[in-house]
C-alpha positions, 0 to 999 in steps of 0.5 A, a space after each residue: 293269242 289275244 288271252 295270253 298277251 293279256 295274261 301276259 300284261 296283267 302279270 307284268 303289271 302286278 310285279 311292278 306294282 309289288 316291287 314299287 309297293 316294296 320301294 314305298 315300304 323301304 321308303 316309309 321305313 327310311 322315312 320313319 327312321 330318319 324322322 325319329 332320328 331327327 326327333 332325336 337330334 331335337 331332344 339331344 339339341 334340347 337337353 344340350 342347348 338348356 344345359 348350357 344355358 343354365 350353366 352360362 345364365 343359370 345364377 341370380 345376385 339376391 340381397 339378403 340382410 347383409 349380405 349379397 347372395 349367388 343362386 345357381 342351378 346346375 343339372 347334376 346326376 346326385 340331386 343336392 344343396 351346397 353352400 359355399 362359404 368361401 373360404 372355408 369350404 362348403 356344406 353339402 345337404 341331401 334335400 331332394 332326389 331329383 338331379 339337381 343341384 342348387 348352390 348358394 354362395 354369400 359373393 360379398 357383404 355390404 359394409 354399410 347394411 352390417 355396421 347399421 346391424 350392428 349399431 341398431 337393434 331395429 336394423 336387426 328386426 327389420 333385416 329378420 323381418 325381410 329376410 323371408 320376403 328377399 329368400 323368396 325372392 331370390 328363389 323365383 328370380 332363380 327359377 324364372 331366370 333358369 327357365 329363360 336361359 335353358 330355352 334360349 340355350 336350347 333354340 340357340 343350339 337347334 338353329 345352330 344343328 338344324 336351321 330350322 325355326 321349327 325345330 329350334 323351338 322344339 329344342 326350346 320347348 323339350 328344354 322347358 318341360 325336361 327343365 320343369 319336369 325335374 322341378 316338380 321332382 325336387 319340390 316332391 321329394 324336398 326333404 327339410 330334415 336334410 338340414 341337419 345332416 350336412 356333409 363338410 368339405 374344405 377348412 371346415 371339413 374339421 368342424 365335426 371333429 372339433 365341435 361335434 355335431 349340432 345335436 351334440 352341442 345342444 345336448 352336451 348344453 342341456 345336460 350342463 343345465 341340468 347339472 348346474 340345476 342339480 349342483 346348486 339344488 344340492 349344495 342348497 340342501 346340504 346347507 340348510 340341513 346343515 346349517 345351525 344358522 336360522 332355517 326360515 321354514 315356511 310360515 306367515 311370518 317370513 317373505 321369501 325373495 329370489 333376487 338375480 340379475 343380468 341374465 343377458 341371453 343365457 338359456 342355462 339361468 332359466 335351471 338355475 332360477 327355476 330350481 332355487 325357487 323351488 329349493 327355498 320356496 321363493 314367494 317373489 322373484 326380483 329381477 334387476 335387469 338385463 335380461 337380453 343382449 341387444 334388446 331385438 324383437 329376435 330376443 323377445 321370446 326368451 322372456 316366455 321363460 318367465 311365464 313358467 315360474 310359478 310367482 310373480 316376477 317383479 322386473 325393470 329395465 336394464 340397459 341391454 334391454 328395449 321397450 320391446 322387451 319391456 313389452 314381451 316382459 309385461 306380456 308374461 302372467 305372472 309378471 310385475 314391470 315396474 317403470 317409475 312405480 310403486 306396487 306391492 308385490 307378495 306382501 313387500 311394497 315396491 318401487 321399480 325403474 327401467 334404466 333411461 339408457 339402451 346401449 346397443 343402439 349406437 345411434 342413440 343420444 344415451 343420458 350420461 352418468 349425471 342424468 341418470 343421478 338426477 333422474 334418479 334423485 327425482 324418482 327418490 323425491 317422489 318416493 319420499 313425498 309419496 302416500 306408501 311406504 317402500 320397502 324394497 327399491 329395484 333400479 338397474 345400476 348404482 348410479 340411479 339407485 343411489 339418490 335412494 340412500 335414507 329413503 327406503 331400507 333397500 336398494 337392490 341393483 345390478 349392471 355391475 357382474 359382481 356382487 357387493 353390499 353396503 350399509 350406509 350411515 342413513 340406514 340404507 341397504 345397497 344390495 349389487 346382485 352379480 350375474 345370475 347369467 354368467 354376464 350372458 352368453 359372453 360367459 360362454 366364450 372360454 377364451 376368458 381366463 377366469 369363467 363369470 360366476 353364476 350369483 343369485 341371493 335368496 332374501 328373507 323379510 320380516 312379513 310384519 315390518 317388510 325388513 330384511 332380516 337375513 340372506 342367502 348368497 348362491 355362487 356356482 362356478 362359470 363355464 366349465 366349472 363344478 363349484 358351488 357355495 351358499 353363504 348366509 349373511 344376518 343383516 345388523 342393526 343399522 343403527 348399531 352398524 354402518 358404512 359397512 362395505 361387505 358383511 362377515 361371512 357367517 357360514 357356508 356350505 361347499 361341495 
């Protein structure tokens, strides 16, 4: 009786131990999947609190040049940059594959910070200068700031579900490393050529239609070089192969000078310049001024052109032009700068002057008409009483070339965008170059009724005496524009011709 009471207890026994190691394994599995949800809870209170945060303080206001920038950041399943120009619309741009969106809105221009660029070049090197440091700037106040909201969003929204301090840092903390995880991906995957690819929305959702696209417009540019260069090329050619007139083939007894001047910006004249030398064998390239637009340090390598012509480039000063231009002028091997001295250049002897005035710095007191004359008389004075004889004086504009009359035997300028020439009574050439750059980039506009035409002369000096004996006048037609010309005009005896404002046209050659 004994055993089976014992029997029976140890029985008994061992089912409620299996039924109560049933209810803990029920218990461990509802505990199990109430933790996971509770985690999930955590990750949703997470993504859902940093989204948004960011929404709500995802946007940084960066100074930038002029102009006051809005960043965001938004999440956002295709990942891409926007600029918004409002009002026109907005361009779209592929950069990165992670799913984020980064804008960039210009919410205002600060009128003071643009009229000052505007008035003074400096203004415009110093913005340029800056503008990297405030783009970085406003990148890393965006992150950071975007990080702070998203965490705060996110622990916001985990004691808002749960109550809990523990897991509202939770919350904050997935936000934190979801929020860092998809930066890393668009840092990976940042694509710069995406730049030139861009998706129009809005106004200027047109723009492609009417421009076409940024490689179009640069390569319907080069290829109009490129026929300015073979028009002119050409028509030169035909006038020499043509002409009855004298050939002035290469020899020691003939000085070959290019004269052009106020290119003001305009990448076309480079073709142009480049392709006469070479043409007529230029030996000296003279360049009256006005080679920039604004004279800013932006412009500066425009005179890197310079360098690839293959003699020497005498140049002075125009009014559009800085002394940083003078400076990336002088920069160049090949080139003479002249600012109040004489040098003989290719075997004529110059006297060169930069202009006193700089016109687009509007905060600067410029000399008037009449300083300018007397400085010119006084730069004259000192030719006249100087050891060396000149032969050609180089001066940007009229009014300080003029005090030159009976001093030298040439006066070349510029300034004017029209050419001209006079033989004065005391025996003086005055030789006004027009814009061998269509007047700049100006020219470019077609709203003019009437396109600048492009102007350079090729002058042929008498290697012995250093007199001009003869030149070639080169006009190409403006923007938009296929005609060209070559006249060659033999220079008279000044003592047997006088005050003669343009010569007689003695033969030409058009297409």
């Amino acid at each position: 009786m004994l055993s089976q009471i014992r029997a029976f207890d140890f029985r008994g026994a061992l089912d409620r131990s299996r039924a109560s190691l049933g209810r803990s394994r029920a218990a461990l599995a509802r505990w199990r999947t109430g933790r996971l949800w509770r985690w999930g809870c955590v990750v949703v209170a997470g993504l859902l609190g940093g989204w948004l945060g960011l929404a709500l303080g995802g946007q940084v206001v960066t100074p930038i040049g002029p102009a006051d920038v809005t960043f965001s950041l938004s999440p956002q399943w295709h990942g891409e940059t926007v600029v918004d120009v409002a009002p026109l619309g907005q361009l779209a741009f592929d950069t990165h594959t992670a799913p984020l969106r980064i804008e960039a809105a210009i919410t205002e221009i600060r009128s003071s910070a643009a009229q000052e660029m505007f008035t003074d070049p400096e203004a415009i090197d110093r913005m340029a200068a800056g503008i990297g440091a405030d783009l970085t700037s406003g990148v890393t106040a965006l992150v950071l700031r975007s990080l702070l909201a998203a965490t705060l969003g996110a622990a916001l929204m985990g004691l808002l579900l749960f109550r809990n301090a523990w897991r509202a840092l939770a919350s904050a903390a997935t936000s934190v490393v979801v929020l860092a995880g998809i930066g890393g991906v668009a840092a990976l995957t940042f694509n710069p050529s995406a730049i030139v690819q861009p998706r129009f929305t809005g106004l200027i959702g047109e723009a492609p239609a009417v421009v076409g696209s940024v490689d179009d417009v640069v390569g319907r540019f080069t290829e109009y070089q490129e026929q300015l260069a073979g028009l002119v090329g050409n028509v030169a050619m035909i006038y020499q192969a043509t002409s009855s007139l004298p050939t002035y083939e290469e020899d020691e007894s003939v000085i070959r000078v290019l004269h052009v001047s106020d290119i003001q910006l305009n990448p076309a004249s480079w073709s142009i310049i480049g392709t006469l030398r070479e043409q007529y064998g230029a030996d000296v390239i003279v360049d009256s001024g006005d080679l920039t637009e604004r004279g800013s340090a932006a412009e500066d390598v425009f005179a890197d052109e310079i360098g690839k012509l293959d003699v020497p480039y005498v140049w002075v000063r125009g009014q559009h032009d800085s002394v940083g231009t003078q400076r990336a002028v002088e920069a160049q091997p090949n080139a003479v700068v002249l600012d109040g001295d004489t040098e003989e250049v290719g075997g004529l002897t110059f006297f060169g002057a930069g202009d006193p005035r700089f016109v687009p710095d509007a905060t600067r007191l410029n000399p008037d008409e009449a300083d300018v004359r007397e400085l010119g008389e006084k730069q004259a004075a000192s030719v006249e009483g100087g050891d060396t004889d000149v032969d050609v004086a180089v001066l940007h504009t009229q009014t300080q070339a003029r005090p030159f009359d009976g001093v030298v035997p040439l006066a070349l300028a510029g300034n004017e965008h029209t050419r001209s020439t006079e033989l004065t009574q005391e025996g003086t050439r005055f030789l006004v170059q027009g814009s061998t750059g269509g007047a700049g980039l100006s020219g470019l506009d077609h709203g003019t009724d009437r396109p600048t035409p492009y102007q350079a002369s090729v002058l042929y000096f008498d290697a012995e005496t250093g007199r001009l004996q003869a030149r070639d006048d080169i006009d190409l037609g403006g923007v938009g524009l296929t005609s060209a010309q070559v006249e060659r005009h033999i220079e008279e005896d000044p003592d047997r011709v006088v005050g003669e404002e343009e010569e007689t046209e003695e033969e030409e050659a058009t297409p």
